[in-house]
Steps between C-alpha positions, in 0.01 A plus 500: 500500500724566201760732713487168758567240206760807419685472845462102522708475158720755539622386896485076339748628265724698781499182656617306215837789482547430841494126535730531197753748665478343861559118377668514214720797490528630875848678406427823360679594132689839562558757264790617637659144604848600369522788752344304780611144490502368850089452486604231228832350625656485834836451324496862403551591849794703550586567111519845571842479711336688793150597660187509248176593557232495245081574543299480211111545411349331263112594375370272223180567296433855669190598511361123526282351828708257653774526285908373660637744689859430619826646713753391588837550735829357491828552687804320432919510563794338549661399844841577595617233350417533111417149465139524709200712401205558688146644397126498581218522246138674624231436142133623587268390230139595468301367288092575541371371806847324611819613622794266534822689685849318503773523678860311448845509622778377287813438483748476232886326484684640208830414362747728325617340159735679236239664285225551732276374826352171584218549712248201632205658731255370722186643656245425768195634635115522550192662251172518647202534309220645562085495325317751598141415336327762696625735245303336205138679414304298280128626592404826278494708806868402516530402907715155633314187392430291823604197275873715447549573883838380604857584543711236399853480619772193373829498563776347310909404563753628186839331388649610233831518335714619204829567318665804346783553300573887431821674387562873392306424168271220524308300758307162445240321781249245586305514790159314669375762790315253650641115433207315633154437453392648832155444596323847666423433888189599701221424278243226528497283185355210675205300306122570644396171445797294615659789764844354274768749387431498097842531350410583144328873687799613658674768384876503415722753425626368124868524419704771320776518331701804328796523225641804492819619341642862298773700340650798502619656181725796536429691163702816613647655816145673542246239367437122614222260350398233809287238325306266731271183492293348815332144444230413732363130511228420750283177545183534373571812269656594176848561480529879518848754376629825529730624222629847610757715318604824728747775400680721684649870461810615708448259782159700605233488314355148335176463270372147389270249363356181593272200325346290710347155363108568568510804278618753698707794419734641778635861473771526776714835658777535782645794622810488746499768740861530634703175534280368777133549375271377197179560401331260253176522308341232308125503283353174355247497223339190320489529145300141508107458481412535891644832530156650389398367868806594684700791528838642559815414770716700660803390746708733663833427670756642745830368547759577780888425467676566794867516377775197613738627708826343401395576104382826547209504270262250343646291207379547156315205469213414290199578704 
């Protein structure tokens, strides 16, 4: 009876991290987000001057039932003419029994001023999520309660949009990845008693917004200090920051820190393998009270510059 009681508290308060992360902050908080910042804002599309491709893994609290798992893929460049941008976005997010997968195409138009680039990006797609309570064991013998024995799938329509500013040395944008409210499609949130839909029960994706800008600080011709800040502010939820400070040594090899705003300490790595290739590696510890009930992240990520042709290599840019 006690390991039942046990189960019953323990899955009630999985539920209560869900909920939290699936209506009030359905945009995952990267690690990495200077190195990958397409997920975040369509307006970064084509800031690398020619064809990008970045996939990265992210595995939070490992070691934890249930705990967010997340990757991600995005692929971005600019168009003949150097004044369009294209992309698409793939996030899969699990997080214990549900899985919501997105996908997005965007588009970015970006303008060539003296001291840098203009660039105002939009993005469109679908997410579908999907509850499978067949997965949850509440009974000590730990088989499917009858009670728990759907699969729930929703879907839901994205709009989103952003702007970016970025020169050789710093960078500055705002973003919302998905603009609207958007109410998730295909589930029956209809009254017992009346048959009516009940509009205070249906789920909506709340909105995001992110604030990002950085520097780069040329100390010598072989080291270069890149400090960083992302704001996130979603409805429903505490505003939440990144303040990131990486350096780097010959152009090859950076090292950094990050502190994000619920007590979490970031420790942060990046490795360029030739001209076209990075490897990043990011681990997250919370120094706050919870952390004696969670445990360790890790995200890894993999970058792919394919070199412009008229330029002959990438430029040195921030990120």
């Amino acid at each position: 009876m006690k390991n039942l009681l046990r189960k019953i508290s323990l899955f009630a308060g999985i539920l209560m991290m869900v909920s939290g992360a699936a209506f009030a902050q359905q945009e995952a908080m990267y690690s990495q987000y200077m190195f990958n910042g397409l997920v975040l804002n369509p307006a970064y599309a084509g800031s690398h001057e020619g064809l990008s491709v970045a996939a990265l893994y992210r595995n939070q609290w490992v070691g934890v039932e249930g705990a967010p798992v997340s990757q991600s893929l995005s692929v971005h460049a600019p168009l003949k003419k150097d004044n369009v941008a294209l992309g698409l976005s793939i996030v899969n997010d699990r997080i214990g029994v549900t899985n919501t997968l997105s996908m997005n195409g965007i588009y970015a138009f970006r303008i060539e001023m003296e001291s840098g680039v203009l660039s105002m990006g939009l993005q469109a797609g679908l997410a579908r999520l999907q509850a499978d309570y067949t997965k949850v064991a509440l009974n000590p013998q730990g088989a499917p309660d009858v009670q728990f024995s759907e699969v729930q799938n929703y879907l839901m329509f994205n709009f989103g949009n952003g702007v970016y500013y970025y020169s050789d040395k710093f960078y500055a944008g705002v973003s919302s990845p998905n603009l609207f409210r958007t109410r998730l499609a295909g589930g029956d949130f209809r009254s017992k008693t009346t048959g009516e839909e009940e509009e205070g029960s249906l789920p909506q994706h709340a909105r995001h917004f992110f604030l990002s800008t950085g520097y780069t600080f040329n100390l010598s011709e072989h080291v270069q200090v890149k400090p960083s800040t992302l704001i996130k502010v979603a409805q429903g939820a505490p505003v939440q920051f990144d303040i990131n400070t990486n350096v780097w040594l010959n152009d090859f090899f950076g090292v950094g820190a990050s502190y994000r705003s619920n007590n979490t300490l970031i420790g942060l790595a990046e490795v360029k393998v030739g001209k076209q290739f990075r490897v990043g590696y990011a681990y997250d510890h919370s120094v706050s009270d919870i952390s004696q009930y969670t445990a360790n992240t890790h995200e890894v990520m993999l970058r792919f510059d394919m070199l412009p042709r008229a330029k002959g290599e990438v430029p040195e840019k921030l990120y």
